[in-house]
C-alpha positions in Angstrom: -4.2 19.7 23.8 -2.1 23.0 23.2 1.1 21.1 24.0 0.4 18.1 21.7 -0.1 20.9 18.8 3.2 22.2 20.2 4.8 19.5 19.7 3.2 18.1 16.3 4.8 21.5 14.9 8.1 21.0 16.2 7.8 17.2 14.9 6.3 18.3 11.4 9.4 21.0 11.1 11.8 18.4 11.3 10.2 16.2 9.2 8.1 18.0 6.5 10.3 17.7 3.3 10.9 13.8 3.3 7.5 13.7 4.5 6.1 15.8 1.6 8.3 14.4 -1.1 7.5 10.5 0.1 3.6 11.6 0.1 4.0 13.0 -3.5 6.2 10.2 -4.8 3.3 7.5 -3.0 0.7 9.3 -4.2 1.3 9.6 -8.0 2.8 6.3 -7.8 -0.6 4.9 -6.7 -2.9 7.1 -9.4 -0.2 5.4 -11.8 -0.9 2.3 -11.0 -4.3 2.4 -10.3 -4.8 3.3 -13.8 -4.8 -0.7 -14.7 -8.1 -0.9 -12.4 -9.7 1.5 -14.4 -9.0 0.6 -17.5 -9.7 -3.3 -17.2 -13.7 -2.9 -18.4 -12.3 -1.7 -21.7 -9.1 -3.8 -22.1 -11.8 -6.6 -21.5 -13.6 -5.7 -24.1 -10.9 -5.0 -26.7 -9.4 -8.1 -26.4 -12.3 -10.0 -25.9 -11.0 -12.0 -22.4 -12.7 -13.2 -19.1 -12.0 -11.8 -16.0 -9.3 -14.7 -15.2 -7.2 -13.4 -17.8 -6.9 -10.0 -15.8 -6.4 -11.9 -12.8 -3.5 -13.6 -13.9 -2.0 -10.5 -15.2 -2.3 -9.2 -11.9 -0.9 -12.8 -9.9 2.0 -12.1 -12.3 2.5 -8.4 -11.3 2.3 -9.7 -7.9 4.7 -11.9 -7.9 7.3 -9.9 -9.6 6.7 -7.6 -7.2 7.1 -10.3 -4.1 10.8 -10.6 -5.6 11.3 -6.7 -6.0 10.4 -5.6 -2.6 12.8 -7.9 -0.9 15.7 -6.3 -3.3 14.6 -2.7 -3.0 14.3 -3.2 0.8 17.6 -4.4 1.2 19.2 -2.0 -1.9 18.3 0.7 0.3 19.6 -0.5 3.7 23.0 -0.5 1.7 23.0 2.1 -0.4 20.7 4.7 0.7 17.0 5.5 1.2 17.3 8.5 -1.3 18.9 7.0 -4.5 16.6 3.9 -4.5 13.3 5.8 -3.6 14.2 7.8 -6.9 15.4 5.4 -9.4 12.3 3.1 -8.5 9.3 5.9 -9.1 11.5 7.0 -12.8 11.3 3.6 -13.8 7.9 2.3 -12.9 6.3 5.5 -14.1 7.8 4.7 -17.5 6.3 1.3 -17.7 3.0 2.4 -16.8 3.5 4.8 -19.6 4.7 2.4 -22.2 1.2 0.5 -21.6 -0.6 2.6 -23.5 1.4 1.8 -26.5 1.1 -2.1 -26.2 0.2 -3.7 -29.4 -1.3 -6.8 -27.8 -1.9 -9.0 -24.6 1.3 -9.7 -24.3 3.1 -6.2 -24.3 0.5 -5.3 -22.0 1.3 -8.0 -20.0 4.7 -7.6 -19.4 4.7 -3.6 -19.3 1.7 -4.0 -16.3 4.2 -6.5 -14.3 7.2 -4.6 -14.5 5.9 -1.2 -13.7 3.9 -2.9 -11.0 7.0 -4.5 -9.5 9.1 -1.9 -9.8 6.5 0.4 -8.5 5.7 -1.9 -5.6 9.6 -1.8 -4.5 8.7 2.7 -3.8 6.5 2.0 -0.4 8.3 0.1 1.8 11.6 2.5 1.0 8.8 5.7 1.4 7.8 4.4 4.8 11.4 3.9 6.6 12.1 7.8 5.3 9.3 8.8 6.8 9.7 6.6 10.1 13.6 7.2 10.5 12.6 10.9 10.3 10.1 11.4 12.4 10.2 12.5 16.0 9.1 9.6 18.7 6.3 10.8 20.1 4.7 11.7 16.6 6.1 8.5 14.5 3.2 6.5 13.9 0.8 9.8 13.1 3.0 10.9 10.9 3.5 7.7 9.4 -0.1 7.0 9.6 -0.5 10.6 7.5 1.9 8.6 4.7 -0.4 6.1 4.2 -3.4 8.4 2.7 -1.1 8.5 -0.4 -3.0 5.3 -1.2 -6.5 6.7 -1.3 -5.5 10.0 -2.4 -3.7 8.5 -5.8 -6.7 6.2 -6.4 -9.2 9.4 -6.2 -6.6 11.5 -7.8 -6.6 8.6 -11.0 -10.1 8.6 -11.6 -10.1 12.5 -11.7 -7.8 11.7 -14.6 -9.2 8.2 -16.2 -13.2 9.7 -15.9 -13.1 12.0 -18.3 -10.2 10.4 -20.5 -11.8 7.0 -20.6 -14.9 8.8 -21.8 -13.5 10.4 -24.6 -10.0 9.3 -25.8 -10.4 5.4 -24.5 -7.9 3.5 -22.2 -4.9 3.5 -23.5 -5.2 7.5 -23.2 -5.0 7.5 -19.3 -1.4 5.8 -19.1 0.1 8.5 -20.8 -0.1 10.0 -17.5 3.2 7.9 -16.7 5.0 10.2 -18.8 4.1 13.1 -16.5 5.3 11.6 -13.2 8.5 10.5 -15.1 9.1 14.1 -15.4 8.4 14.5 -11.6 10.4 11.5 -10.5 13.9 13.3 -10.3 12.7 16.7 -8.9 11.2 14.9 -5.8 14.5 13.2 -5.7 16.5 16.5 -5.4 14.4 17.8 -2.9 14.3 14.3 -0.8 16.9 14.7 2.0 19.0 11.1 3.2 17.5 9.8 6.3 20.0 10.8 9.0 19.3 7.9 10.9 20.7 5.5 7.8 23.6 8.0 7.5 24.3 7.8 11.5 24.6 3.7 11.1 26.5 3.7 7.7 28.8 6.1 8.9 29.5 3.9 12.0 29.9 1.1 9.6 27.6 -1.0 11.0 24.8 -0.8 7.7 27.0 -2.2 5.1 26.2 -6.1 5.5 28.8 -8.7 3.5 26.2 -9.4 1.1 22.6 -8.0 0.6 20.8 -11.0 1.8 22.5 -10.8 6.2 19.5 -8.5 6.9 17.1 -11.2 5.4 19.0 -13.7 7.7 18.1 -11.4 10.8 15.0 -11.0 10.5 14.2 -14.8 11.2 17.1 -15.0 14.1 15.9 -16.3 17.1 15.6 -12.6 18.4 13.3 -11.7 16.1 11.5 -14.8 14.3 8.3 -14.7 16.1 7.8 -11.6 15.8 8.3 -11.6 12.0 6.2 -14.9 11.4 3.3 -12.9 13.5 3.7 -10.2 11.2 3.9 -11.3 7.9 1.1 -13.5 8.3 -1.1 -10.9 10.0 -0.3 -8.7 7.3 -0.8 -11.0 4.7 -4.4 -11.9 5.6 -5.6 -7.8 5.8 -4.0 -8.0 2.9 -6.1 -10.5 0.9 -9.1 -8.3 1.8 -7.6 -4.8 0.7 -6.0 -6.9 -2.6 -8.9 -8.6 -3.5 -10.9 -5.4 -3.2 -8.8 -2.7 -4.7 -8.3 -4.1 -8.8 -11.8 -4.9 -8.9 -13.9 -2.9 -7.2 -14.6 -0.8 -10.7 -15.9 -3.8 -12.5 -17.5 -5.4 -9.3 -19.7 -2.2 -9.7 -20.2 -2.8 -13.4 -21.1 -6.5 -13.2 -23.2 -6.2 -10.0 -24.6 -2.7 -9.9 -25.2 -2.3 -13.5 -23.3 0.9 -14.3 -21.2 2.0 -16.4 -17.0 1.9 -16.4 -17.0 6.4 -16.1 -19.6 5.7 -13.6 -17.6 2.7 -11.7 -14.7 5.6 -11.5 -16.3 7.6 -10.0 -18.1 6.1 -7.5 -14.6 3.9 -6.5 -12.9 7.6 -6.4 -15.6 8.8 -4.3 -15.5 5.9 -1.7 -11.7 6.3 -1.9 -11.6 9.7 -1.2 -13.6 9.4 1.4 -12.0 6.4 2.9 -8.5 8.7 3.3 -10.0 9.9 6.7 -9.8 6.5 8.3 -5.8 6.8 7.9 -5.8 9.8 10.0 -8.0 8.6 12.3 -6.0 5.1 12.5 -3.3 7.6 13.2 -4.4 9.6 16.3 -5.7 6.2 17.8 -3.2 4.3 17.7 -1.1 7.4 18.7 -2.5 8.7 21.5 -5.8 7.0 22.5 -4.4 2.9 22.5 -1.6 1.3 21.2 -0.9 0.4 18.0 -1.9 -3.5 17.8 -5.1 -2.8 19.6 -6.0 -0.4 16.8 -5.0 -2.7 14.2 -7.4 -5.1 15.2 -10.3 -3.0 15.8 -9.6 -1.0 12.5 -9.8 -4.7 10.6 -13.4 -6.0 12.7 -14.9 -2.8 12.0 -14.2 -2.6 8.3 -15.0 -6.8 8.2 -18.5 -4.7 9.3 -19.1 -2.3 7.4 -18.1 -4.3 4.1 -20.4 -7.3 5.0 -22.9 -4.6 5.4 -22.7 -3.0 2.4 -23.1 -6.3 0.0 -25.4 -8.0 1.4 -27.8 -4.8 2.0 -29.5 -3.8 -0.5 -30.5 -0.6 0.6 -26.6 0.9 1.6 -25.5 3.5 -0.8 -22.6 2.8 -2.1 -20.4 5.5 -2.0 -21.2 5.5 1.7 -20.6 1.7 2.4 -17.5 1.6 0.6 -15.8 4.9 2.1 -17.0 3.5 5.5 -15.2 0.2 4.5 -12.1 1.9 3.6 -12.1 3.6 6.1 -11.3 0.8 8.5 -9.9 -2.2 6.5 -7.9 0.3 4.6 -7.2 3.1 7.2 -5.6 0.0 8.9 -2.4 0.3 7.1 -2.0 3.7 9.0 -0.9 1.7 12.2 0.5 -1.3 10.3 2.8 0.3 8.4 4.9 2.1 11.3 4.3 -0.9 13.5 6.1 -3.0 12.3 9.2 -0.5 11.5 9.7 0.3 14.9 10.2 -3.3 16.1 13.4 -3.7 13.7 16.7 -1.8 14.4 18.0 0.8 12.1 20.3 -1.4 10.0 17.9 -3.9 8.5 14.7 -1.6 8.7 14.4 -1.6 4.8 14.6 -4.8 4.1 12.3 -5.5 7.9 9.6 -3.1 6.3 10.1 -4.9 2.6 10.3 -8.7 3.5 8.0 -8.6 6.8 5.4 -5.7 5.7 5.6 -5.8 1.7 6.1 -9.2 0.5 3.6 -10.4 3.0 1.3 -7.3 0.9 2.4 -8.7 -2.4 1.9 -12.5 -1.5 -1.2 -12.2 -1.1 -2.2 -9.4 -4.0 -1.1 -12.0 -5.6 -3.1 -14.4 -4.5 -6.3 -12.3 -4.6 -7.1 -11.7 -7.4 -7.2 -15.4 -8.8 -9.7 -16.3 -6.0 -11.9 -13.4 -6.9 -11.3 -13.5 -10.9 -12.7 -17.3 -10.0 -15.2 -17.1 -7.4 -17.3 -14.0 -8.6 -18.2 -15.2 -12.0 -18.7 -19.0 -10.6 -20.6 -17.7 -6.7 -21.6 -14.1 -7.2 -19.6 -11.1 -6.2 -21.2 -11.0 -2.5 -20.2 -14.4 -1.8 -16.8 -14.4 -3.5 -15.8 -10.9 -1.1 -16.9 -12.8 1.9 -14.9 -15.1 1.6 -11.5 -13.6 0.2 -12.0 -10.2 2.3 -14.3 -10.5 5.4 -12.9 -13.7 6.4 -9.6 -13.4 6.0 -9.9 -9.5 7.8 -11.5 -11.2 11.0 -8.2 -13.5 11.1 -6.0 -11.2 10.9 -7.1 -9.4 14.2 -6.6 -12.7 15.8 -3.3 -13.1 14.2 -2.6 -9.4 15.1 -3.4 -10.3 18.6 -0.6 -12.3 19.2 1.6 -9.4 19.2 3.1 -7.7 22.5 0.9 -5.3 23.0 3.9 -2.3 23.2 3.4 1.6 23.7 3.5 3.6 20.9 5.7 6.5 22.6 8.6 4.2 23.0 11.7 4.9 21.4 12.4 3.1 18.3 15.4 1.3 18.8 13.7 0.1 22.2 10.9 -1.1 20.7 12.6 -3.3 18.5 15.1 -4.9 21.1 11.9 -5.9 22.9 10.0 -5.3 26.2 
């Protein structure tokens, strides 16, 4: 145990400021956009529209940002991690800003789908820092670590929306945008180039003839099934955590009977606690099994503890829910650096934007129609059983399908196979 803190310490020295500055940029980029999900109880109600109006709004985010990943992905296997990772979080945390100034449906509309997109493009450009950076036999825990930027901005925005929606109304909490604008270049400044990226371009092997040869690569015969595994894998724990995430504050409003501050907090709570399943997705899939195997048992066991928690009555909810994201969310811990390490250098950007991403984005998209439709027309229970628990039980078989690989491999092994 002493040694493995040993080394942990020499790993973190090496890779604490892009870690740092990625987990600040992912984390205020996450309370920024998690704002919407607060705020949809009152922008329901002040526009007088149904639940399949928001759900449209979000398909459209969604599939703006299936288009941006792929670009920002391949933007910054050409022209660096750094410069792309910083104009994306400027711009998107002005759009989330310029929300709160949107006169009607339609300036809402298309201020919530460009800051989502742009936003969107951030994570898959965060994670390749992070992994590029990062010493082998730490890579996935400190990866894994990345990935609480997700819970930690959704508990962080309803410590802001609570008290704001409570006394100033919605349009009050996107002002925060303005503050992370602010942010935006200092965390560039301090965010070092990945020396892994540098080490390629320098050797003139990163600059492709045109942005879309690493797209073309990922679906050779070398790596195609490996790819197809992964997207749709991905894409099905994705529905769940999708499906889940936007309206999980006005599933508690419309089927628990409280009110939106309420719903905040009780999401941030459950959130909050739910960031300890990323660490512990982390050390598992680290050191106890590989990374696959705790993919899939992360994805049954929050299949579980979700089931559990809406169709017993007697679960309280903060504690269902954080037990639920613990697993079905915490998932993304060993996800995330998965699939990075089984794509070279070269076209890990676009590999983590077009394999993990756009498979992420595909089916946010997709969720929240089926859910915008199914709880008002089946219940709430019945319409998460079948957009969430379902779909997280096939992705563990999907997940399955994998090579089941060791997760102190070196990366550039890892991705030319066994």
């Amino acid at each position: 145990m002493s040694d493995r803190l040993d080394g942990l310490g020499s790993a973190m020295a090496a890779v604490w400021r892009p870690f740092l500055v990625c987990l600040i940029g992912v984390s205020l980029s996450t309370a920024d956009q998690s704002l919407f999900s607060y705020a949809v109880p009152a922008i329901t109600a002040e526009f007088d529209i149904g639940l399949e109006v928001i759900g449209q709004m979000l398909s459209a985010s969604f599939l703006a940002a299936s288009v941006m990943v792929v670009f920002a992905g391949m933007a910054s296997d050409r022209y660096g991690r750094k410069r792309v990772f910083t104009l994306l979080l400027l711009a998107s945390a002005l759009m989330v800003a310029a929300q709160g100034f949107a006169k009607g449906l339609t300036d809402l509309t298309v201020y919530r789908v460009l800051g989502f997109a742009i936003g969107a493009g951030l994570y898959p450009i965060a994670n390749t820092i992070v992994i590029e950076a990062a010493a082998k036999r730490f890579r996935g825990l400190i990866a894994g670590l990345l990935q609480m930027g997700y819970p930690l901005g959704f508990a962080f925005a309803a410590l802001v929306a609570t008290p704001l929606l409570r006394d100033h109304g919605w349009r009050a909490i996107f002002m925060f945008g303005f503050a992370i604008a602010l942010i935006a270049p200092l965390l560039g400044r301090l965010l070092p180039e990945s020396t892994r990226f540098e080490a390629v371009r320098a050797a003139k092997h990163v600059r492709h003839a045109s942005l879309m040869d690493g797209l073309r690569v990922l679906f050779s015969p070398a790596y195609r099934q490996r790819s197809i595994v992964c997207f749709a894998g991905s894409f099905l724990i994705s529905l769940a955590i999708g499906g889940t995430t936007y309206f999980l504050p006005v599933y508690l409003v419309e089927a628990h009977g409280v009110d939106a501050g309420e719903a905040a907090r009780i999401a941030g709570s459950s959130f909050a606690i739910g960031a300890i399943g990323y660490l512990l997705a982390s050390v598992t899939g680290e050191f106890i099994t590989t990374r696959r195997n705790t993919l899939v048992i992360w994805a049954l066991l929050g299949a579980v503890f979700f089931g559990l928690t809406l169709w017993l009555p007697g679960v309280p909810l903060i504690l269902g829910l954080g037990l639920s994201i613990v697993f079905f969310y915490g998932s993304e811990a060993v996800r995330v650096p998965m699939i990075a390490e089984l794509y070279p250098t070269e076209i890990r950007g676009t590999a983590s934007a077009a394999i993990g991403s756009l498979a992420v984005t595909t089916a946010w998209l997709i969720s929240p129609l089926m859910i915008s439709y199914l709880a008002p027309t089946i219940g709430w229970a019945e319409g998460f059983s079948w957009c969430a628990l379902l779909p997280l039980v096939l992705s563990a078989g999907t997940f399955m399908l994998l090579e089941n690989r060791r997760s102190d491999r070196p990366m550039e092994e890892s991705a030319l196979g066994a």
